[in-house]
C-alpha positions in Angstrom: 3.9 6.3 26.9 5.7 3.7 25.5 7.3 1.9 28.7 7.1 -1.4 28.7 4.9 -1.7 25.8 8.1 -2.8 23.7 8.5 -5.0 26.3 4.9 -6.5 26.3 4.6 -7.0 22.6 8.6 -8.3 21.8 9.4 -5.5 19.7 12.5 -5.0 21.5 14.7 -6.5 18.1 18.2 -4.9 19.1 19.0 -5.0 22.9 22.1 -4.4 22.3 22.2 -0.8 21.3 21.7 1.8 23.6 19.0 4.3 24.0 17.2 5.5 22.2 16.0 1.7 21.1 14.3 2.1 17.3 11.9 0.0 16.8 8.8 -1.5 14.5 5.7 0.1 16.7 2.9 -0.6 14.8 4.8 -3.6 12.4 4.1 -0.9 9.5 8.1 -0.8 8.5 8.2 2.7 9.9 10.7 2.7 12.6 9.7 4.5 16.0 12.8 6.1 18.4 11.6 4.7 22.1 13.5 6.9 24.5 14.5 4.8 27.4 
């Protein structure tokens, strides 16, 4: 779960820190840990 879905919906905002990415899932404000 979770692989490339960041990917597919550009929620990928800092690609320059490394894993685990935390990111805006569901564009609620609550940040989601993606571990890549």
């Amino acid at each position: 779960p979770g692989l490339g879905v960041e990917q597919e919906l550009g929620l990928v905002e800092h690609p320059s820190l490394p894993p685990p990415l935390v990111v805006d899932l569901n564009g609620d404000g609550r940040m989601e840990v993606l571990l890549a």
